[in-house]
ZARO-660646 format. One line per 5 residues: their letters; for each residue x, y, z of N, C-alpha, C, CB. Coordinates in Angstrom, 3 decimals, m for minus. Glycine has a CB too. Layout:
<atoms>
a) X,Y,Z,X,Y,Z,X,Y,Z,X,Y,Z | ...
</atoms>
This chain:
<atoms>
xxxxx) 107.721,106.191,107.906,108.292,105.671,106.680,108.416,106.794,105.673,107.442,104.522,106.117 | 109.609,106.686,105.008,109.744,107.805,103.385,109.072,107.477,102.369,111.158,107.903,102.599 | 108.822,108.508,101.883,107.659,108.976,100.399,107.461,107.474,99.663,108.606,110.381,98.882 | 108.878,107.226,99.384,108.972,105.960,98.320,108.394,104.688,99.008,110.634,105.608,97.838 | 108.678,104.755,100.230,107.967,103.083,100.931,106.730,103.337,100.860,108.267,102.531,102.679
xxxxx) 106.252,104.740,101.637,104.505,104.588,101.560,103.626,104.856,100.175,103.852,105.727,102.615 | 104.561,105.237,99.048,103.805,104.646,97.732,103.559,103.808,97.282,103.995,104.773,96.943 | 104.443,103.056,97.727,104.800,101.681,97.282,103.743,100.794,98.012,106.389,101.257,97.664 | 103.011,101.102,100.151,102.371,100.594,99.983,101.036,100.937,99.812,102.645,100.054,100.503 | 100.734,102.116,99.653,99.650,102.292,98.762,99.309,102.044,97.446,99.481,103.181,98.775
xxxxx) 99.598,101.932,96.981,99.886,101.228,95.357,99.529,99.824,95.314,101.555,101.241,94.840 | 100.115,99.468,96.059,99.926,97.640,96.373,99.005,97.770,97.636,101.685,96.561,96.865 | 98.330,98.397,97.714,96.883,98.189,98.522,96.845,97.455,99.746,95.885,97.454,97.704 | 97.914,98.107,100.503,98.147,97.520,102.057,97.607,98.715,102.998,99.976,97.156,102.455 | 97.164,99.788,101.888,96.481,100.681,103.341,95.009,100.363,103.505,96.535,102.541,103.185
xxxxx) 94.714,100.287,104.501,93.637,100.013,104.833,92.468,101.284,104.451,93.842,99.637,106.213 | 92.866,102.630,104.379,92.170,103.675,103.678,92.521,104.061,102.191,92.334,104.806,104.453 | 91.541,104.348,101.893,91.157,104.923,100.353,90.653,105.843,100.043,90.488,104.368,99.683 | 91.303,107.252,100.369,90.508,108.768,100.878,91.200,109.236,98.834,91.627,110.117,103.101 | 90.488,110.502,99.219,90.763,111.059,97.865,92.400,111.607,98.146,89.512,112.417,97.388
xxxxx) 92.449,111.976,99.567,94.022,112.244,99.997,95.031,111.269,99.590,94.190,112.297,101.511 | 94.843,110.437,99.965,96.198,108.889,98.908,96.232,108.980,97.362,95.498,106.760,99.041 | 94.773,108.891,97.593,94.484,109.120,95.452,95.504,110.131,94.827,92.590,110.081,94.880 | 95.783,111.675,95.402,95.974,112.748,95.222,97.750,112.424,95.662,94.881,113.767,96.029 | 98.001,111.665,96.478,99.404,111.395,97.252,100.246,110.693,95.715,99.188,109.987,98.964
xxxxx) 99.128,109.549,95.810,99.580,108.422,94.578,100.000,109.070,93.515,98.448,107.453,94.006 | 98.719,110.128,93.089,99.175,110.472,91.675,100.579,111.022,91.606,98.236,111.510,91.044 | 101.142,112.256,92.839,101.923,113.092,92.594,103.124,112.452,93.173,101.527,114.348,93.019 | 103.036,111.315,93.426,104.327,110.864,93.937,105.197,109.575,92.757,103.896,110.159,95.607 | 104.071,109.038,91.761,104.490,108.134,91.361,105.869,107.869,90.383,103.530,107.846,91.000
xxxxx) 106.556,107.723,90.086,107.837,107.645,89.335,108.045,108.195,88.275,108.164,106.604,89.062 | 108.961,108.992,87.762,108.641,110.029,86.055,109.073,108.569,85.445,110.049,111.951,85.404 | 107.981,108.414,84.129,108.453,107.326,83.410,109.828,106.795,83.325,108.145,107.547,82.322 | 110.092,108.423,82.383,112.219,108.347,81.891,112.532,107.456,83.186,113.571,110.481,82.004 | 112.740,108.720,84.445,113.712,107.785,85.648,113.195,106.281,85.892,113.622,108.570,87.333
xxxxx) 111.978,105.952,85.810,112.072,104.846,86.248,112.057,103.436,85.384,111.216,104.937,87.051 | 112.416,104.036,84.155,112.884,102.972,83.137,114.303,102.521,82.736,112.402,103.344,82.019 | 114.817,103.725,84.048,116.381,103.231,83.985,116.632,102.722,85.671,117.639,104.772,83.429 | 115.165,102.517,86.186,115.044,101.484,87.361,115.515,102.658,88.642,116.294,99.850,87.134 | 115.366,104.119,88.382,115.687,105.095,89.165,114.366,105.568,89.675,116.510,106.092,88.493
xxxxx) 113.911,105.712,91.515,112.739,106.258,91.826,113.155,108.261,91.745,112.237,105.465,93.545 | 111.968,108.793,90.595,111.871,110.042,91.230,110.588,110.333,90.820,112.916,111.091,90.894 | 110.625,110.844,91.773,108.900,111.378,91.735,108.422,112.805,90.968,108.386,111.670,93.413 | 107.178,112.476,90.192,106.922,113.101,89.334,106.014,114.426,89.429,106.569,112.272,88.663 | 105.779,114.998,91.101,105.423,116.185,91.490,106.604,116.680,92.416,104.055,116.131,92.129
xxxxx) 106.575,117.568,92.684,107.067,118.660,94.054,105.958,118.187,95.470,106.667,120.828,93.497 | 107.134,117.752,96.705,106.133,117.889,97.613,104.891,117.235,97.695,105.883,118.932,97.604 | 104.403,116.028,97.181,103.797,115.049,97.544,103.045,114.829,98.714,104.481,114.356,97.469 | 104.625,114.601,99.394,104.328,114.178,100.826,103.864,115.107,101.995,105.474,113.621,101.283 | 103.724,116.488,101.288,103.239,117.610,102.279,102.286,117.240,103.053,102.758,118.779,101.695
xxxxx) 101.167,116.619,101.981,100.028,116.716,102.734,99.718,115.621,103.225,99.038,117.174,102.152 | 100.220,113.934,103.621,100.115,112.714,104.438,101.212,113.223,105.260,100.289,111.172,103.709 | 101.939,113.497,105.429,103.077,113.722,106.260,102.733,113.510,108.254,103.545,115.454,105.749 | 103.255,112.932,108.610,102.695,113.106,109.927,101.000,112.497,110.440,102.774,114.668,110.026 | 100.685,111.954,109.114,99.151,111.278,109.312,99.388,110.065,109.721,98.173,111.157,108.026
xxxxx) 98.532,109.493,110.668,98.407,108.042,110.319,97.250,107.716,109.700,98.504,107.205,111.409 | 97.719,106.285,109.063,96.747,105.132,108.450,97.549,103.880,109.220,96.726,105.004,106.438 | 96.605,103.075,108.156,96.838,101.826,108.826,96.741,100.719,108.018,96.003,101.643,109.863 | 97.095,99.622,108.400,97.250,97.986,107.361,97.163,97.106,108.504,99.008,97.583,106.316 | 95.870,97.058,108.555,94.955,95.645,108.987,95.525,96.058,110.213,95.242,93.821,108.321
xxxxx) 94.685,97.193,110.869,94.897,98.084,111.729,96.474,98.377,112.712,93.801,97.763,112.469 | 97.240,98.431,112.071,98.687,98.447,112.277,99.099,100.097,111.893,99.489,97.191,111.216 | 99.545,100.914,112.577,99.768,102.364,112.282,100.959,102.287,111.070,100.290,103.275,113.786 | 100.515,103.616,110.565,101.841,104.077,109.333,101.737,105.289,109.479,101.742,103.722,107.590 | 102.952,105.952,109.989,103.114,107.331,109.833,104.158,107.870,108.570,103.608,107.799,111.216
xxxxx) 103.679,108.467,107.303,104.836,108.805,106.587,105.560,110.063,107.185,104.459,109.023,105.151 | 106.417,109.850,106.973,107.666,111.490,107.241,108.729,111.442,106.530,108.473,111.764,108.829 | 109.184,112.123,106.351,110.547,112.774,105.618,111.694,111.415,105.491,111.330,114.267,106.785 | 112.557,111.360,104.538,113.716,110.421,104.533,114.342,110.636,105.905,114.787,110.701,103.302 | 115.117,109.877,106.373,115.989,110.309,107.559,117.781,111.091,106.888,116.224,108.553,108.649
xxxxx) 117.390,110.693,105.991,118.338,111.301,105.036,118.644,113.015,104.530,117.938,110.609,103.929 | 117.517,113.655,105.313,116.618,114.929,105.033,117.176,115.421,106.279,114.800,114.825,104.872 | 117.301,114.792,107.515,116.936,115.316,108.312,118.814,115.614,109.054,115.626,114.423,109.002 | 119.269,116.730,109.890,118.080,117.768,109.784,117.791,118.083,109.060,117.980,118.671,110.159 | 116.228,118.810,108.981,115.655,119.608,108.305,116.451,120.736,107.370,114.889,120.076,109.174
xxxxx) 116.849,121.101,106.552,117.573,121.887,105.640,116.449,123.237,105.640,117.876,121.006,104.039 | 116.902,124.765,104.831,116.562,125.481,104.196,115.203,125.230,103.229,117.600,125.712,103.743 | 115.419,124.557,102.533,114.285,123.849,101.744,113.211,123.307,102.095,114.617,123.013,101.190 | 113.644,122.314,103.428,112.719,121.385,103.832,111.704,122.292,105.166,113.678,119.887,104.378 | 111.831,123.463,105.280,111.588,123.654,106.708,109.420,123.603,106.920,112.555,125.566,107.157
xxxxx) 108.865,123.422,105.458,107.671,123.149,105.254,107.529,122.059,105.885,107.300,123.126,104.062 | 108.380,121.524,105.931,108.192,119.781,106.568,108.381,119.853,108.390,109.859,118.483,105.761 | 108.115,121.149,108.802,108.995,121.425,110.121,107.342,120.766,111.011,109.738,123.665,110.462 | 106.257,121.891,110.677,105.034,120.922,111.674,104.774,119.660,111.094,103.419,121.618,111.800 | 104.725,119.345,110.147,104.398,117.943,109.710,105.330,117.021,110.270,104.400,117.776,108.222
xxxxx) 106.423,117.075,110.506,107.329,116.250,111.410,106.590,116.458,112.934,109.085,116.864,111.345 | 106.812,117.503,112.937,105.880,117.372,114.557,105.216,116.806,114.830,105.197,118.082,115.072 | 104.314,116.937,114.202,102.721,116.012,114.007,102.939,114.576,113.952,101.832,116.338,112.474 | 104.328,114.432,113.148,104.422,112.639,113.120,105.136,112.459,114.427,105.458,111.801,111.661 | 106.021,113.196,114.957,107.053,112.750,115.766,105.213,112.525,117.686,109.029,114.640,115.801
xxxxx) 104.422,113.306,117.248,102.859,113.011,118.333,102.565,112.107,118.147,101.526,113.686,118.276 | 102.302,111.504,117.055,101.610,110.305,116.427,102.260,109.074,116.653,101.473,110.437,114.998 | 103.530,109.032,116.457,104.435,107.860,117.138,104.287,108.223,118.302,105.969,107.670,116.805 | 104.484,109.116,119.431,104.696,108.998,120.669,103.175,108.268,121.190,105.149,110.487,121.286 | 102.008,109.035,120.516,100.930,108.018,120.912,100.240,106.507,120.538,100.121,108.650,120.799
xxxx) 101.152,106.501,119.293,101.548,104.849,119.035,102.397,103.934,120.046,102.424,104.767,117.737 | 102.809,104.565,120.518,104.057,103.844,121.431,103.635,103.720,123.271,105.701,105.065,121.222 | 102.378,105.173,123.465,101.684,105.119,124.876,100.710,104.307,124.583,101.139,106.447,125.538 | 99.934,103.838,123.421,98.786,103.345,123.317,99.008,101.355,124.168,98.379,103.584,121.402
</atoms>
């Protein structure tokens, strides 16, 4: 899932973990006031999602892997930080899917 869904469900407290890592996700991902008083999501750090990227959690033990928009992909110039962290998610589904 992209940045904006898995804030959304961390925020509304569907992950089943509560590490200082989400805490730290939450803060830097959450909406700049301005944009989101004209009902626009943008997020109010750089890169957020660096560090959940490719992790799983879970909701009432159900996997969530965040990764990149599919909108991103391919991977661009910019994005290529996101190159093992995609990896890492693209393992994590494959062993969601052998499990």
């Amino acid at each position: 899932m992209a940045v904006q869904t898995f804030y959304h469900l961390h925020r509304m407290g569907f992950l089943d973990e509560n590490t200082e890592l989400l805490d730290k996700f939450l803060s830097g991902v959450r909406p700049r006031p301005d944009r989101a008083a004209e009902g626009i999501y943008v997020q109010s750090s750089a890169a957020p999602l660096l560090d959940v990227c490719g992790r799983r959690f879970h909701h009432k033990g159900m996997p969530a892997v965040p990764i990149v928009a599919i909108k991103m992909w391919p991977l661009g110039p910019r994005m290529q930080r996101y190159q093992e962290p995609m990896q890492k998610a693209q393992r994590q589904v494959q062993a969601i899917l052998q499990s």
